[in-house]
C-alpha positions as CSV (number, residue, x, y, z in Angstrom):
1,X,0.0,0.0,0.0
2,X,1.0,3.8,-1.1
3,X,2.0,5.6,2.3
4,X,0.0,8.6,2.3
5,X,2.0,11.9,1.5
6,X,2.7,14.3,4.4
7,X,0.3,17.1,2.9
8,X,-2.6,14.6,2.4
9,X,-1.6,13.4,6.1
10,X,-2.0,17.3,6.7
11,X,-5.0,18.2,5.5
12,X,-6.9,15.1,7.1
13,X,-5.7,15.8,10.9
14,X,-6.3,19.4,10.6
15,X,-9.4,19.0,8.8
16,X,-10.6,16.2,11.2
17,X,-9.5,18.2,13.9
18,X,-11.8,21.2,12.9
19,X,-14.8,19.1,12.7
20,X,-13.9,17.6,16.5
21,X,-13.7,21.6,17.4
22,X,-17.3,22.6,15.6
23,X,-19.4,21.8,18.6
24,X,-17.0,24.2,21.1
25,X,-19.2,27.2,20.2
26,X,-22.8,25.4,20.7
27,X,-21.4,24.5,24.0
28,X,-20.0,27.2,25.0
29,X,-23.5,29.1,24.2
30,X,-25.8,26.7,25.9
31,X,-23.8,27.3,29.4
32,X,-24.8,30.2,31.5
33,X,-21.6,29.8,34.1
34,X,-19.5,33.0,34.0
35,X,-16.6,32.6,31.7
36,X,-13.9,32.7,34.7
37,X,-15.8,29.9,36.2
38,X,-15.9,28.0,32.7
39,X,-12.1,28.8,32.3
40,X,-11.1,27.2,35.4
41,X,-13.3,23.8,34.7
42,X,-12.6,23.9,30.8
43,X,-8.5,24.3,31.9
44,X,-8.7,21.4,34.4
45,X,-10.7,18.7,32.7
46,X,-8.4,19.4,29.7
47,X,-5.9,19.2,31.7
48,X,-6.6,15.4,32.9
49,X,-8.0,14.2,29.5
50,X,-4.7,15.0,28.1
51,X,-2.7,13.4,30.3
52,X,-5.0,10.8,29.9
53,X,-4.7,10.2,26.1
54,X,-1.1,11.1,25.7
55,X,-0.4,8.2,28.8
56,X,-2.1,6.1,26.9
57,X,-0.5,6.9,23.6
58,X,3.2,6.8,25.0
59,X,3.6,5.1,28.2
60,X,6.5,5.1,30.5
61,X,7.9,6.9,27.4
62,X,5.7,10.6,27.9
63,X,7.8,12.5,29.9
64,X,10.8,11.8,27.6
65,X,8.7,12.6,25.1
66,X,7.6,15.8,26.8
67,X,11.0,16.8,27.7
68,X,12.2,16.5,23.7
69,X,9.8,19.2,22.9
70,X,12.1,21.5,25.2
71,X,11.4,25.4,25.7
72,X,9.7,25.3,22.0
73,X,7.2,23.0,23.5
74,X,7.0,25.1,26.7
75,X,6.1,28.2,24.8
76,X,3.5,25.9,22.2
77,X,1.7,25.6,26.0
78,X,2.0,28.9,27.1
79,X,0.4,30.2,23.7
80,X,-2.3,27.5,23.7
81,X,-3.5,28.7,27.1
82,X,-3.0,32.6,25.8
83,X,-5.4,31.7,22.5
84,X,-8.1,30.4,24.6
85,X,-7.7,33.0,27.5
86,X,-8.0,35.6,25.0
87,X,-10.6,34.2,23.0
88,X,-12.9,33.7,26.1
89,X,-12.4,37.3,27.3
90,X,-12.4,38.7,24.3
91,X,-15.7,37.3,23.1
92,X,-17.0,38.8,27.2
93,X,-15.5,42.1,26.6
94,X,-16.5,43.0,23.3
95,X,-18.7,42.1,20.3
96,X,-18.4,38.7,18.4
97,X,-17.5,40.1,15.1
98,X,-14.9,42.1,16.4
99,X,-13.2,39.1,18.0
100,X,-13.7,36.8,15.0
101,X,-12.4,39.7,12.6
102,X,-9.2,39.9,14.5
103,X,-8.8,36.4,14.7
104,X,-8.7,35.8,11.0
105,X,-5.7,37.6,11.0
106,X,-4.0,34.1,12.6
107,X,-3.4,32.7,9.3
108,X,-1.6,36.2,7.8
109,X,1.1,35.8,11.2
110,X,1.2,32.4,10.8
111,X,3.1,32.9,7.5
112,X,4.7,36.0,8.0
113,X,6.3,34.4,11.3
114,X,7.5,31.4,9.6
115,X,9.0,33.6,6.7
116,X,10.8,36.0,9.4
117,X,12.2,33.5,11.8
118,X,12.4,30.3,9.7
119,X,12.6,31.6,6.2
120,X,9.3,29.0,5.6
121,X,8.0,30.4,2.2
122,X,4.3,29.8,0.6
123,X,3.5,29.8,-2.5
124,X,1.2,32.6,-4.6
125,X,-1.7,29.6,-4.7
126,X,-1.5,29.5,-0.7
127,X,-1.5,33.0,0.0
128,X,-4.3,33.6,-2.4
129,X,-6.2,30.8,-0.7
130,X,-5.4,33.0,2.8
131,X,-6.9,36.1,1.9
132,X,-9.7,34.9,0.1
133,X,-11.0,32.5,3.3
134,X,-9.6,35.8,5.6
135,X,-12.4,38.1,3.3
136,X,-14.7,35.3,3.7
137,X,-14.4,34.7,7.6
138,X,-14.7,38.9,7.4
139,X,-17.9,39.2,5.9
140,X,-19.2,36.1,8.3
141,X,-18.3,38.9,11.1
142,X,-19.4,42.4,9.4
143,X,-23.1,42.0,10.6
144,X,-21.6,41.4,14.4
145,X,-19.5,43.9,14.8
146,X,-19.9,47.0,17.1
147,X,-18.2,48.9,19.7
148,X,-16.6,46.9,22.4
149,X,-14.2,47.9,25.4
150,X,-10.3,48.5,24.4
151,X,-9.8,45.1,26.5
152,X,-11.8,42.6,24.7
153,X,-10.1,44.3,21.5
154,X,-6.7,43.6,22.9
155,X,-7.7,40.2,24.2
156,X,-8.4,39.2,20.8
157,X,-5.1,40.5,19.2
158,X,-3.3,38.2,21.9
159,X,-5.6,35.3,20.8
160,X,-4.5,35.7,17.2
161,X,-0.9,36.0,17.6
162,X,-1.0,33.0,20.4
163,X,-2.6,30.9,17.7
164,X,-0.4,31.4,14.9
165,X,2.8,31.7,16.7
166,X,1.9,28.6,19.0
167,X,1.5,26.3,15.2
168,X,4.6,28.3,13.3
169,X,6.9,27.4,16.5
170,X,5.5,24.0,16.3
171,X,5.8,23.6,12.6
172,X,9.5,24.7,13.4
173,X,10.3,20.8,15.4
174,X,8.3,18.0,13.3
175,X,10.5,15.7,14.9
176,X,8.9,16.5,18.3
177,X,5.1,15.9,19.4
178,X,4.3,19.6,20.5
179,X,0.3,18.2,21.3
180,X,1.9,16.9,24.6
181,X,2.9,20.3,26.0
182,X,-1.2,21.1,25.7
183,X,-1.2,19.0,29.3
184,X,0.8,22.5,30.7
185,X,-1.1,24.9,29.2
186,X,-4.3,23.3,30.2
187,X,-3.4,23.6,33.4
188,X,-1.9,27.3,33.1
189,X,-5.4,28.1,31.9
190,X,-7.1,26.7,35.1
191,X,-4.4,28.0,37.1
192,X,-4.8,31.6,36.0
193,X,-8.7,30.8,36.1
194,X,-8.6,29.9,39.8
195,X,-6.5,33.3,40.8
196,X,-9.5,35.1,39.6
197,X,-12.0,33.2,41.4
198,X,-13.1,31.1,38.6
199,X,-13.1,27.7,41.2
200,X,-16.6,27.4,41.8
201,X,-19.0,24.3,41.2
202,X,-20.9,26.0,38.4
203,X,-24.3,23.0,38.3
204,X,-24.8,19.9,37.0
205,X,-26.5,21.6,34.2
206,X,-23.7,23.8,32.5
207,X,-20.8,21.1,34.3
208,X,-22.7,18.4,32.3
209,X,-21.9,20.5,28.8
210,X,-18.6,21.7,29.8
211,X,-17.5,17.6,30.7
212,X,-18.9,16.7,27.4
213,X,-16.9,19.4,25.4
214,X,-13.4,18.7,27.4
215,X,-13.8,15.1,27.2
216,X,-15.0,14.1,24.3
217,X,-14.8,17.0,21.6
218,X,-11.7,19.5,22.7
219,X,-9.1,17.2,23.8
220,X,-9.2,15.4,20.3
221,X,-9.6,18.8,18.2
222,X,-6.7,20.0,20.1
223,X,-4.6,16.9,19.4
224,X,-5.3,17.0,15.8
225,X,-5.0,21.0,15.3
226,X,-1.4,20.8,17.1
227,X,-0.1,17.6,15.0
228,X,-1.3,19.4,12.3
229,X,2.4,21.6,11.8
230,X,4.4,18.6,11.3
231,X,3.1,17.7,7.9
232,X,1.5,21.4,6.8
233,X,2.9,24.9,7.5
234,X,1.1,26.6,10.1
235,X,-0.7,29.2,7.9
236,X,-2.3,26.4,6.1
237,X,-3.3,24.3,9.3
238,X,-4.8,28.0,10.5
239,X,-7.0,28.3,7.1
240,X,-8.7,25.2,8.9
241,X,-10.0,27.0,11.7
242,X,-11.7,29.8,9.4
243,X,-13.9,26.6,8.3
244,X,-14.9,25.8,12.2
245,X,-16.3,29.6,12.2
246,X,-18.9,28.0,9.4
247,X,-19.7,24.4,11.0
248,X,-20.0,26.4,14.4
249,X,-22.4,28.9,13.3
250,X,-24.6,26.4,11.5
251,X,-24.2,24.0,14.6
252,X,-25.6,27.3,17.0
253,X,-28.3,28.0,14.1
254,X,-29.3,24.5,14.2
255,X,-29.9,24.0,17.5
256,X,-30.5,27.5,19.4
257,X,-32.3,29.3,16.4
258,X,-29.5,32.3,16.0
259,X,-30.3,32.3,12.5
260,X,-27.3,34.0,10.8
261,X,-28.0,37.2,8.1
262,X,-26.9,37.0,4.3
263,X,-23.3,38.3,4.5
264,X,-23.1,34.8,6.8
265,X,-24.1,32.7,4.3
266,X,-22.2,34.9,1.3
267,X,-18.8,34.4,4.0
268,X,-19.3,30.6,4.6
269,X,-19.8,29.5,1.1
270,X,-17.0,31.7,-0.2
271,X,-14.9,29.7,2.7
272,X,-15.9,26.4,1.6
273,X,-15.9,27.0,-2.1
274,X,-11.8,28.1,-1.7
275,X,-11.1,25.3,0.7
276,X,-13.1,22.5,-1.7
277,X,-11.0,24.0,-4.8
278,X,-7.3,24.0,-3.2
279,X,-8.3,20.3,-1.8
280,X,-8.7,19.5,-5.4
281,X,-5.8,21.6,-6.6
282,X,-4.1,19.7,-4.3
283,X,-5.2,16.3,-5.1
284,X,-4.7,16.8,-9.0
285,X,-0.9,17.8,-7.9
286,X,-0.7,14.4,-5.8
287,X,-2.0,12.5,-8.6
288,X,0.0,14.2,-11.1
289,X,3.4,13.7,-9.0
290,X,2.3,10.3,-8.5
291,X,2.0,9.5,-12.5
292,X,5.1,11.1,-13.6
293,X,7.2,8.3,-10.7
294,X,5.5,5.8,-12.1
């Protein structure tokens, strides 16, 4: 049997890992806890179901494991707990569309960071891809966005540039399994959650969704969204994430009736329609290559 190609390999863990990430906003939506609260139980069941799967995975060999993605890995944790930090209290302190606006901008530092520190080009195809899904994501937002406090603003810049730095640094080791150091910044975010008071029992209503999301969904979205660098460049595992903004909002559409206005639907299908052409770009390139070593 053929082994698969490291860009195919790519595109299936990051897309697989969007789709295991689609449910976050329903969930989130459907909780009434405040978000410090949800911070501090999202950090800390993460935080086990991690070191759950990766025991599992490697055995008596994790913390060697762990300790081979050195301060690279360290920094992939610290900027996985800064995305979702920022993301939460952005999306408290200001409006949705101004969050999700500044967060398509992840893919756009993705690249450039790889091009400054590790001289990672993309070619013309990719970066058109970019800002076409980047316009697309930024329509999906136009009808959402409003004033919002300086903080929720700021928050969101950090959750951008934690997102894309945190997938260019791990794109920079492929050798090394950065989704292990998401067991640290798990706990970072439930540490930092508890120093604001977020350790309260929030119900076995909103605790019964937040278990659900951090047990079953996050944990594997995560796992696949971090592997994703080691086979893709980070600006193209990013493009993923602009697909979750569509899943999600149909998934909160679906099931809590926020029906979404036109530029919504005019932003998702311009998404999809650039993703479905550069996966069959893509393909037709595989197939090509694949003739011609025949």
């Amino acid at each position: 049997m053929a082994e698969i190609p490291d860009r195919t390999k790519g595109f299936l863990i990051a897309g697989l890992g969007v789709l295991f990430l689609s449910p976050d906003a329903l969930l989130v939506k459907s909780t009434s806890v405040p978000p410090v609260v949800f911070l501090f139980w999202r950090g800390l069941l993460l935080a086990l179901s991690f070191a759950v799967i990766n025991s599992v995975r490697y055995r008596s060999h994790l913390l060697p494991a762990m300790r081979a993605c050195g301060r690279r890995g360290l920094y992939c944790g610290v900027a996985f707990a800064g995305s979702t930090l920022g993301f939460v209290t952005g999306m408290k302190h200001t409006a949705a569309g101004n969050v999700l606006v500044i967060l398509n901008t992840a893919p756009v530092i993705a690249a450039v960071l790889a091009w400054l520190v590790w001289r990672e080009r993309l070619p013309l195809r990719t970066w058109i891809l970019i800002l076409v899904c980047i316009g697309g994501a930024t329509l999906m937002a136009v009808g959402e966005m409003g004033k919002g406090q300086p903080l929720g603003l700021v928050m969101a810049g950090v959750a951008a540039f934690s997102l894309a730095s945190n997938l260019a640094v791990a794109r920079s080791r492929p050798q090394a399994d950065m989704s292990l150091m998401l067991i640290f910044g798990a706990l970072l975010i439930c540490i930092v959650a508890a120093c604001f008071g977020g350790a309260q029992w929030p119900g076995w209503h909103d605790f019964g969704r937040i278990l659900l999301l951090c047990i079953c969904f996050l944990p594997a979205a995560s796992i696949l969204i971090q592997t994703g660098p080691r086979y893709l460049p980070a600006a193209e595992v990013s493009l993923f994430l602009l697909l979750e903004t569509v899943i999600g909002g149909f998934l909160v559409w679906l099931f809590l009736d926020e029906i979404p206005g036109p530029l919504a639907f005019a932003g998702g299908a311009i998404i999809l329609a650039a993703l479905a052409v550069n996966g069959f770009i893509e393909d037709w390139r595989q197939r090509r290559r694949a003739s011609r070593s025949v």
